[in-house]
Structure formats: C-alpha cells, structure tokens
MDAnalysis code that builds the backbone (N, CA, C; Angstrom):
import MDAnalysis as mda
import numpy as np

u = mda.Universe.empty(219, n_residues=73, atom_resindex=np.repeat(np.arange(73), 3), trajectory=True)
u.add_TopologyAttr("name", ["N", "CA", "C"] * 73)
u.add_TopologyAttr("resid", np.arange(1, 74))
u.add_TopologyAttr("resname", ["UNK", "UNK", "UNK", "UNK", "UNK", "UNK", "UNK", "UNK", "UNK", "UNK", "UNK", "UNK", "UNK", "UNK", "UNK", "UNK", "UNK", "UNK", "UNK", "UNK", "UNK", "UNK", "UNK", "UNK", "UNK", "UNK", "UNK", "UNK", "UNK", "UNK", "UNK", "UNK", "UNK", "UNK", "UNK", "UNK", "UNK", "UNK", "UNK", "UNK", "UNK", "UNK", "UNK", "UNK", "UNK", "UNK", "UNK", "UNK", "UNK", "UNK", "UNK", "UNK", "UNK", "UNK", "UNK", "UNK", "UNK", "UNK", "UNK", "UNK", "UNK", "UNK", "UNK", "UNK", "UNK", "UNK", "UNK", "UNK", "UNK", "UNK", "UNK", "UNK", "UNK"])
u.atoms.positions = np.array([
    [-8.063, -5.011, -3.058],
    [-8.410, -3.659, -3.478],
    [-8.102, -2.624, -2.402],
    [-7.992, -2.536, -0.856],
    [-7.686, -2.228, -0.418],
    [-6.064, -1.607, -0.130],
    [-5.378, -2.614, -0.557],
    [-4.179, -2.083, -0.849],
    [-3.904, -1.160, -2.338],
    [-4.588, -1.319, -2.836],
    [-4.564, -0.402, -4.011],
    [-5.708, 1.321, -3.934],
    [-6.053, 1.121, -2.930],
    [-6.984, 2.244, -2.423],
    [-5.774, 3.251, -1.815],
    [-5.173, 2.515, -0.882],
    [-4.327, 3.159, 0.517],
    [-3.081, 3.314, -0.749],
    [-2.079, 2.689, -1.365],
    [-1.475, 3.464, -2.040],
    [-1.967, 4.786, -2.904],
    [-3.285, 4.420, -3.552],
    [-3.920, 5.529, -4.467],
    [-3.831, 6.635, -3.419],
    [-4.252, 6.536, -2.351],
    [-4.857, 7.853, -1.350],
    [-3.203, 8.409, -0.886],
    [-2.367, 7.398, -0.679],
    [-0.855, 8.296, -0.089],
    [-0.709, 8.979, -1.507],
    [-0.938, 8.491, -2.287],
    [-0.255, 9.141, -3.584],
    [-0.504, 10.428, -4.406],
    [-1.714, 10.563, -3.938],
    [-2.232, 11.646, -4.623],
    [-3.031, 12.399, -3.506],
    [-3.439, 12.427, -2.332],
    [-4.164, 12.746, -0.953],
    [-2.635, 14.456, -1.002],
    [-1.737, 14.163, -1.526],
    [-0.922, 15.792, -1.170],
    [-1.035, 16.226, -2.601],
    [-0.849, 15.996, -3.767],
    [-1.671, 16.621, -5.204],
    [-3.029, 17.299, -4.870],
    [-3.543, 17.042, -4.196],
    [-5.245, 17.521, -3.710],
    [-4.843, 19.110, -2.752],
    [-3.683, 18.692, -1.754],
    [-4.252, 19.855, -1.054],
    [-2.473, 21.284, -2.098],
    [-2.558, 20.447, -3.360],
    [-1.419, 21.135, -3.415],
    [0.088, 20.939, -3.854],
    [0.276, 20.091, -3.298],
    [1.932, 19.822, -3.250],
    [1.653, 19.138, -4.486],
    [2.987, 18.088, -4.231],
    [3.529, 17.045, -5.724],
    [3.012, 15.982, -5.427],
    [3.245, 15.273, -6.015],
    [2.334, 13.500, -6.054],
    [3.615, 13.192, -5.154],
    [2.873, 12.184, -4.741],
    [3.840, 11.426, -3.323],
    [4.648, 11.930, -2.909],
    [3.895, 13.566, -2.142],
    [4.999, 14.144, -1.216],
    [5.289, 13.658, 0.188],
    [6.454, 13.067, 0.889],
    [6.463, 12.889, 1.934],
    [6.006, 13.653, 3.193],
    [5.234, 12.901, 4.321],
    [5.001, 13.416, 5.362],
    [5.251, 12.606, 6.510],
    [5.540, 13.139, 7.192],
    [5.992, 14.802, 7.785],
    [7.241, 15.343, 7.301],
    [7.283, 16.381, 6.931],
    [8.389, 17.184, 6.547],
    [9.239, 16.945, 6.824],
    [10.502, 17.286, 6.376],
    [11.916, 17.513, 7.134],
    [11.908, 18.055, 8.139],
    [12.605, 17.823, 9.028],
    [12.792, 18.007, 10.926],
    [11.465, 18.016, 11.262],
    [10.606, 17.477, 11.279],
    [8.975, 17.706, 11.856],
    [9.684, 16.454, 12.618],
    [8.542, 16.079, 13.888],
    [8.253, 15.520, 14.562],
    [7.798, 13.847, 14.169],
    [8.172, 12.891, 14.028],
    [7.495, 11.277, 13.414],
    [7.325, 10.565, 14.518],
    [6.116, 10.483, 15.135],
    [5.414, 9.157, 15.287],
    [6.111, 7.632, 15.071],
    [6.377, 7.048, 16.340],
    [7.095, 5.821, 16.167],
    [6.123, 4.899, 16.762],
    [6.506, 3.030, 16.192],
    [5.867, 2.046, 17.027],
    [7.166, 1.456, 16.924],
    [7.789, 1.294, 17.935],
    [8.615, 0.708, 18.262],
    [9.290, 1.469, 17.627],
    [10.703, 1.011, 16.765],
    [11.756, 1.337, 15.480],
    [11.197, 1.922, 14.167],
    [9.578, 1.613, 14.363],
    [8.966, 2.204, 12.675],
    [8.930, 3.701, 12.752],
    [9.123, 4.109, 11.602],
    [8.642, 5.529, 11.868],
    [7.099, 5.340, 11.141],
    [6.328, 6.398, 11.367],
    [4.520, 6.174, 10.758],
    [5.174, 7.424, 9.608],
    [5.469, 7.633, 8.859],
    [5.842, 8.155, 7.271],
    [5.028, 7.532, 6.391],
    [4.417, 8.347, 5.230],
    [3.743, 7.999, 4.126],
    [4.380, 7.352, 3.323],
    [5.739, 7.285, 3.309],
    [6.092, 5.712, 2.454],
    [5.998, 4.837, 2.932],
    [5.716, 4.480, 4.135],
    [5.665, 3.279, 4.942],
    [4.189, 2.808, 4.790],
    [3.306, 3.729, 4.813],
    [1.492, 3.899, 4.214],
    [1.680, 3.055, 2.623],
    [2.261, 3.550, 2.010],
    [2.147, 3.568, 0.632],
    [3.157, 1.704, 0.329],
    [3.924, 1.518, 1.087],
    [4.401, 0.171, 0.747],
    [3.778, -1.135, 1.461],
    [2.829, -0.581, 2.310],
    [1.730, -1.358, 3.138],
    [0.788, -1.159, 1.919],
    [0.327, -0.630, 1.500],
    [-0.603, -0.788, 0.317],
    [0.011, -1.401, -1.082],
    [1.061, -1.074, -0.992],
    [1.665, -2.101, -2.217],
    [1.983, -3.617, -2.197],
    [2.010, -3.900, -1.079],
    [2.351, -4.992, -0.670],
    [1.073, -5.565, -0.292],
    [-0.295, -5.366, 0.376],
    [-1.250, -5.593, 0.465],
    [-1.693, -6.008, -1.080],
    [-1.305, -5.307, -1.887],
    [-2.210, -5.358, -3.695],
    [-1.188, -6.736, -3.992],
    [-0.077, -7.030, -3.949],
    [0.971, -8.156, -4.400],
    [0.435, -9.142, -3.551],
    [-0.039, -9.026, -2.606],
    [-0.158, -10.500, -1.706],
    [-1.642, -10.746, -2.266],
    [-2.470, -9.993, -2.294],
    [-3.933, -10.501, -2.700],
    [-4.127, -10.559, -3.864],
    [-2.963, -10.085, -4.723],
    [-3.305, -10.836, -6.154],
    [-2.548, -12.140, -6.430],
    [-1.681, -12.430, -5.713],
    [-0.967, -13.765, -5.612],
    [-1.956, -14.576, -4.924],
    [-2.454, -14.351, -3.856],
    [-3.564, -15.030, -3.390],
    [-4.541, -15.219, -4.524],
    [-5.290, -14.821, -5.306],
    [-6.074, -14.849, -5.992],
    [-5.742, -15.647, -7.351],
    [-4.475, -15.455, -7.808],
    [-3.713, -16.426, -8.894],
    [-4.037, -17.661, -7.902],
    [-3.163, -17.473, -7.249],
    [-3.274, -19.270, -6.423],
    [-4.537, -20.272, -6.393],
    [-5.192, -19.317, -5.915],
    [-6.972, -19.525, -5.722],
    [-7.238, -20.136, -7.054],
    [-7.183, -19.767, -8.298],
    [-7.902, -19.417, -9.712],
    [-7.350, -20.748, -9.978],
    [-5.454, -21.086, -9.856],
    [-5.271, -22.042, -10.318],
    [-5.335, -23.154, -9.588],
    [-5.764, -23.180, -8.549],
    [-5.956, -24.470, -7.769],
    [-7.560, -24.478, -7.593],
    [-8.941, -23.616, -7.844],
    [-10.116, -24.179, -8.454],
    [-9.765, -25.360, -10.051],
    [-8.895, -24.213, -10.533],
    [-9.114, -25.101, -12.099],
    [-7.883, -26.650, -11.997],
    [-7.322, -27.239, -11.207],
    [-6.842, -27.827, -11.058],
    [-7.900, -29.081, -10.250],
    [-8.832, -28.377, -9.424],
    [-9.809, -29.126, -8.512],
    [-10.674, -30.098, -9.674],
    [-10.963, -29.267, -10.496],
    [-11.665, -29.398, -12.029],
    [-11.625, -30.623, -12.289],
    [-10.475, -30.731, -13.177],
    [-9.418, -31.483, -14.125],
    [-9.639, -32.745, -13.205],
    [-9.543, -33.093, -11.946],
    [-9.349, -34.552, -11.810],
    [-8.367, -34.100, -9.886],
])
C-alpha cells in the first residue's frame, strides 16, 4: 500500500497546488538533485511507487498460493 500511496501523492500532490496531474518536477532548466547518476525527479518518485505496488502484490499472490498449497498436502 505504500507504493500505491507515493504514486497517488506524485500524481496528484501538483493538481492540488494547481498545475496538471503528474506535472514534472523540477521544471525545465531548474536545478536536479543527484545520487550518484539518478536524478531525484517525480517520475523517478512515481515508478518507485509503482514498482513497490507490483512487487507486493506479487509477493502476496505468492504468499496466498503457497498457504493454499501448504493446505492440500
């Protein structure tokens, strides 16, 4: 759920103060924040939360079908 929070919040957090739904930040020619080669950009926010929601619901399939497999024998 967390990853589905942090996409919700990049996505609509600039609709709130205004702009369009998933407006990028920082602007064109602004200044970006690096770790190492990454840049820190709100699509990079927003595919960390998408990818957070795909891994913990695959986790959770997995989980579901290997209780009900424990079951069975």
């Amino acid at each position: 759920l967390a990853g589905l929070a942090l996409a919700v919040c990049v996505a609509l957090v600039p609709a709130l103060d205004g702009g369009a739904l998933l407006e990028h930040a920082p602007g064109p020619g602004a200044e970006v924040a690096h770790v190492g080669t990454l840049e820190l950009i709100t699509p990079v926010a927003f595919d960390l939360g998408v990818f957070a929601l795909v891994l913990g619901s695959a986790v959770a399939i997995i989980d579901m079908v290997a209780a009900g497999a424990g079951e069975d024998g």
